[in-house]
N, C-alpha and C positions, 0 to 999 in steps of 0.2 A: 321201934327199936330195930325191927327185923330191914324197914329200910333206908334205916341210918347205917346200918351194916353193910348194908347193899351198895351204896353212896360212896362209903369208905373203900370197900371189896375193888370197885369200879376206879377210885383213884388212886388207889392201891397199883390198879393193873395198868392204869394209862403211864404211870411213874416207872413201871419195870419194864412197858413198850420203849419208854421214851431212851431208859439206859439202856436195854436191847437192842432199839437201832442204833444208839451208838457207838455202841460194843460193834458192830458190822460194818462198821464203813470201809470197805474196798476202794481202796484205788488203784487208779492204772496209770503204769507207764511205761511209756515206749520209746524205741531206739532201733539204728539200724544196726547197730555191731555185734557179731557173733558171743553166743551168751555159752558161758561155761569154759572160755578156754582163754584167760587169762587177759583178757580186753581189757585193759583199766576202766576203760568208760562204761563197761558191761559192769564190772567191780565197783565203783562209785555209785551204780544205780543199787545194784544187790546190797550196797554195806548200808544204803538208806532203810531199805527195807527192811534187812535186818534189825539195822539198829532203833526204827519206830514201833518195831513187830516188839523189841526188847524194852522197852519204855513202858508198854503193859497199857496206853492209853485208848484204846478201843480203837486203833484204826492198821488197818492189813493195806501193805502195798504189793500189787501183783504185776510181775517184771514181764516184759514182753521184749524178748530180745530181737536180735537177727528181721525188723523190718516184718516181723509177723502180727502187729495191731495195725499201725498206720504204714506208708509208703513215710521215705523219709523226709519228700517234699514237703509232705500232707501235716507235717507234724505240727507246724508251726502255728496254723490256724486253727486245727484241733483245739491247742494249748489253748491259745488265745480264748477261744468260746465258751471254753469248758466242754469241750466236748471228750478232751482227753486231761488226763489231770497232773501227769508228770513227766517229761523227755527229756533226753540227752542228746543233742546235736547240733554240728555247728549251723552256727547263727548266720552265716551269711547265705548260706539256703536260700534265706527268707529275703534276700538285698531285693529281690525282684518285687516284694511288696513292699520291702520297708529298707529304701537305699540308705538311708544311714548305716544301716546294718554293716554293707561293705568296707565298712571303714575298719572292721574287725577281722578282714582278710587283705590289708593293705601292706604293701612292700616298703621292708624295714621300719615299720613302726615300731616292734616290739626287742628286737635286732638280738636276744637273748635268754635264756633258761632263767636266768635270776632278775630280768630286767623286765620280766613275766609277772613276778611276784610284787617288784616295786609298781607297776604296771597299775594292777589292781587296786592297792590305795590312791590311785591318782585321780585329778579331774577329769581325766578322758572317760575313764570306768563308771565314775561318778554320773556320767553324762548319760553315758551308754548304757545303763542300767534304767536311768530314766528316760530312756526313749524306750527300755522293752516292759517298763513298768505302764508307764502311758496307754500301754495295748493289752491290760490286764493280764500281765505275766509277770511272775514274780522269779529271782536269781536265786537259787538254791547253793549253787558251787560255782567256782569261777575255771577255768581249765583254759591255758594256753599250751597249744601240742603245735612243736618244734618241727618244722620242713626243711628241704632244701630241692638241689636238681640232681636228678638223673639222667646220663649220658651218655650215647655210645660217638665213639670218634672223636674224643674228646674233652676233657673237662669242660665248662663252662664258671669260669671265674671273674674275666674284668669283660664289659658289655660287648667288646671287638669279638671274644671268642663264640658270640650268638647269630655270627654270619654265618649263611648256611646251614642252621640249625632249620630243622621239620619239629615244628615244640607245639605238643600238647599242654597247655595253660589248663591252672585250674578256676581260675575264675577271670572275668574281663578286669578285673585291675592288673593282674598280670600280666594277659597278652596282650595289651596297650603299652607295656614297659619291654618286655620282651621283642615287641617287633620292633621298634621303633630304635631298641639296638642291631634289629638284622636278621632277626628269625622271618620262618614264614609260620603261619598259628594253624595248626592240624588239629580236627575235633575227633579221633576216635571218642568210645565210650571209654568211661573209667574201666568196665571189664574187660574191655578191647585193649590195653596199653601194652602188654607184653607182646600180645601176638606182632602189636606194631611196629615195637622194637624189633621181633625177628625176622618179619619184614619190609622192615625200611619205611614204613609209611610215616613213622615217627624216629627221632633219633634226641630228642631231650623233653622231659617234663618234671611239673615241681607237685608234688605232696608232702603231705606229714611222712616224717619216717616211718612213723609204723603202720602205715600204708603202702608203700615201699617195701617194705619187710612181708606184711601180708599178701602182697602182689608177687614176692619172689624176683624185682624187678634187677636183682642182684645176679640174676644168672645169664640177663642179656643188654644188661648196662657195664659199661667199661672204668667208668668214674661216677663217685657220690660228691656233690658241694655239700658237705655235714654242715650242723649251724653252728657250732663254733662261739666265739664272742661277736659275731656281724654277723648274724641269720637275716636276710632278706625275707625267709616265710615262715611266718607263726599266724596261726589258726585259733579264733575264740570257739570250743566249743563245752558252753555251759550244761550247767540240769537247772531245769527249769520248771515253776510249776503253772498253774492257770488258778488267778487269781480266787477267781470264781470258786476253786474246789477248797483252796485253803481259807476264804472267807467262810467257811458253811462249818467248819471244824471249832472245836473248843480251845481255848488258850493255851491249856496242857499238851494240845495233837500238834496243837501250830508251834511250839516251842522246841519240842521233838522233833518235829521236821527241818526244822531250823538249823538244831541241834547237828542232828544228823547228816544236813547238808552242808555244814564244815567241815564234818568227820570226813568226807566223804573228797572234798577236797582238798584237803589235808594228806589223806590215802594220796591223791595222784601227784599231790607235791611232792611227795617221798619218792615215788619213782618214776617222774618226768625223766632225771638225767641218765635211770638203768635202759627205759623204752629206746633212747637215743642211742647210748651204746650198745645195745643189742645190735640194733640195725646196724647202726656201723659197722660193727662186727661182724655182720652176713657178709659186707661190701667183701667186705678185707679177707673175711674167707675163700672168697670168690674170685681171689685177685686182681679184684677194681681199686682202682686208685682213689682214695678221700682224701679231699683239699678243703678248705676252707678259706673265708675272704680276710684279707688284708683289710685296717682301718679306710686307706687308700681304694684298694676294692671296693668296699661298701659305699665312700663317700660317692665312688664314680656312678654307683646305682641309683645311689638315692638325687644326684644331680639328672637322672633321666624320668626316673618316678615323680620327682616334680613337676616333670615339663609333662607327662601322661596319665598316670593314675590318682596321683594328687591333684590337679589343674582340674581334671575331670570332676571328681569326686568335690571340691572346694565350688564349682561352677552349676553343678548340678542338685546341691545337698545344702539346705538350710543352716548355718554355721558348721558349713563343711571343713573350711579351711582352720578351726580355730579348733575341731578338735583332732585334723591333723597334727597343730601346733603343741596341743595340750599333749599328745601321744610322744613327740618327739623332743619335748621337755623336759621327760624323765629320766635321770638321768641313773 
């Protein structure tokens, strides 16, 4: 009797191990953007965590904000191996391992804030999601964040007005389109951009706004191209998780996370278009001029992006060209 009790006692205890560890699952995830002061992308990783912490299913996600787990490079293969279990950042980081990638930092694909949204249900998305699935990452949220150009000495609106421009590009799909209307392509660093502006090493470059707005580039730029209805630069930058850590979890952890990772971009649909008027709004404070492109404008861009970033990317990328086409289908 005494060791039938014993027997029982014993799997009694391996059973209350078993919900124990369960109960502990930590996870981690990381990002490079400033955590606590209003980042959306900092907010969409916190309202995950929150909102799985609130699901009561035994699993804790621990936020690592401001680029203090991984380098923001480094993220991407983390994810991949499992070495890290959940990030926020854009996706074309990674174009240097995985050129497909850069199709998600391509000029005038996405061309709009609401054309962002239709974006998402499409075959491109559809695609693009299956080449980051392929490399054991899975899509939590989807986040398209709005760019344009900053300028001193000048707007930069139809391709003629890029002669003469010293343009810091943020990625080589860019500065193939940019020069080729007449820039020359200057590489400070991203923390270097203002100082360059104030001294002349640079006089035009393109980011998201609210990069822009966090650089203060509003105090020694003269004019902003806002994105408008023909935005030329919109940026994929998802949450993501590593397959690996959500295969290891229970139905109920995995549906939460799920869950949570709509909420979460849902959160930054709501204030994609306040992030853009903000910035704007620094410009205009600052008595920069904001212009925005003509359908005519956009077309002339997108006739030069064919002949360089597209032609590139189509020549160089496994049905490269088809899901340019897919991307530019949407209407």
């Amino acid at each position: 009797m005494r060791k039938i009790t014993t027997i029982l006692a014993g799997a009694v205890a391996a059973i209350a191990l078993t919900v124990s560890a369960q109960a502990q699952v930590t996870l981690k995830a990381s990002h490079q953007f400033p955590g606590g002061k209003g980042d959306v992308r900092d907010d969409m990783v916190q309202l995950l965590a929150k909102e799985v912490a609130a699901a009561n299913v035994g699993v804790t996600i621990q936020v690592y904000p401001g680029a203090s787990l991984f380098k923001p490079n480094d993220q991407w293969n983390a994810t991949a191996n499992g070495q890290l279990d959940i990030t926020l950042f854009p996706l074309d980081y990674a174009s240097g391992k995985v050129p497909v990638f850069s199709a998600t930092l391509m000029p005038g694909l996405i061309r709009s804030q609401e054309r962002a949204k239709r974006i998402n249900q499409s075959q491109f998305m559809k695609d693009i999601r299956a080449e980051i699935e392929k490399r054991g990452v899975i899509v939590l949220s989807d986040a398209w964040f709005a760019g344009g150009v900053a300028a001193k000495g000048g707007c930069v609106v139809k391709p003629d007005d890029m002669k003469g421009k010293k343009f810091r590009a943020a990625g080589p799909t860019f500065a193939g389109m940019w020069e080729a209307a007449g820039a020359s392509i200057v590489s400070p660093p991203s923390n270097e951009i203002y100082n360059a502006f104030q001294t002349g090493v640079a006089n035009g470059t393109d980011t998201s706004l609210s990069t822009f707005a966090s650089m203060r580039l509003y105090e020694v730029a003269d004019c902003l191209t806002a994105p408008g209805d023909n935005a030329l630069w919109f940026m994929y930058q998802p949450m993501l998780m590593s397959k690996k850590s959500f295969d290891k979890l229970d139905k109920k952890a995995q549906d939460a996370i799920i869950k949570a990772g709509k909420d979460a971009q849902a959160l930054f649909e709501s204030r994609a278009d306040q992030i853009n008027e903000e910035a704007i709004k620094a410009f205009k404070d600052h008595n920069a001029k904001v212009v925005t492109l003509s359908d005519a404008d956009y077309d002339a861009w997108i006739a030069i992006a064919k002949k360089t970033a597209y032609a590139q990317f189509a020549k160089s990328v496994p049905n490269g060209q088809k899901l340019i086409d897919e991307a530019l289908s949407v209407k």
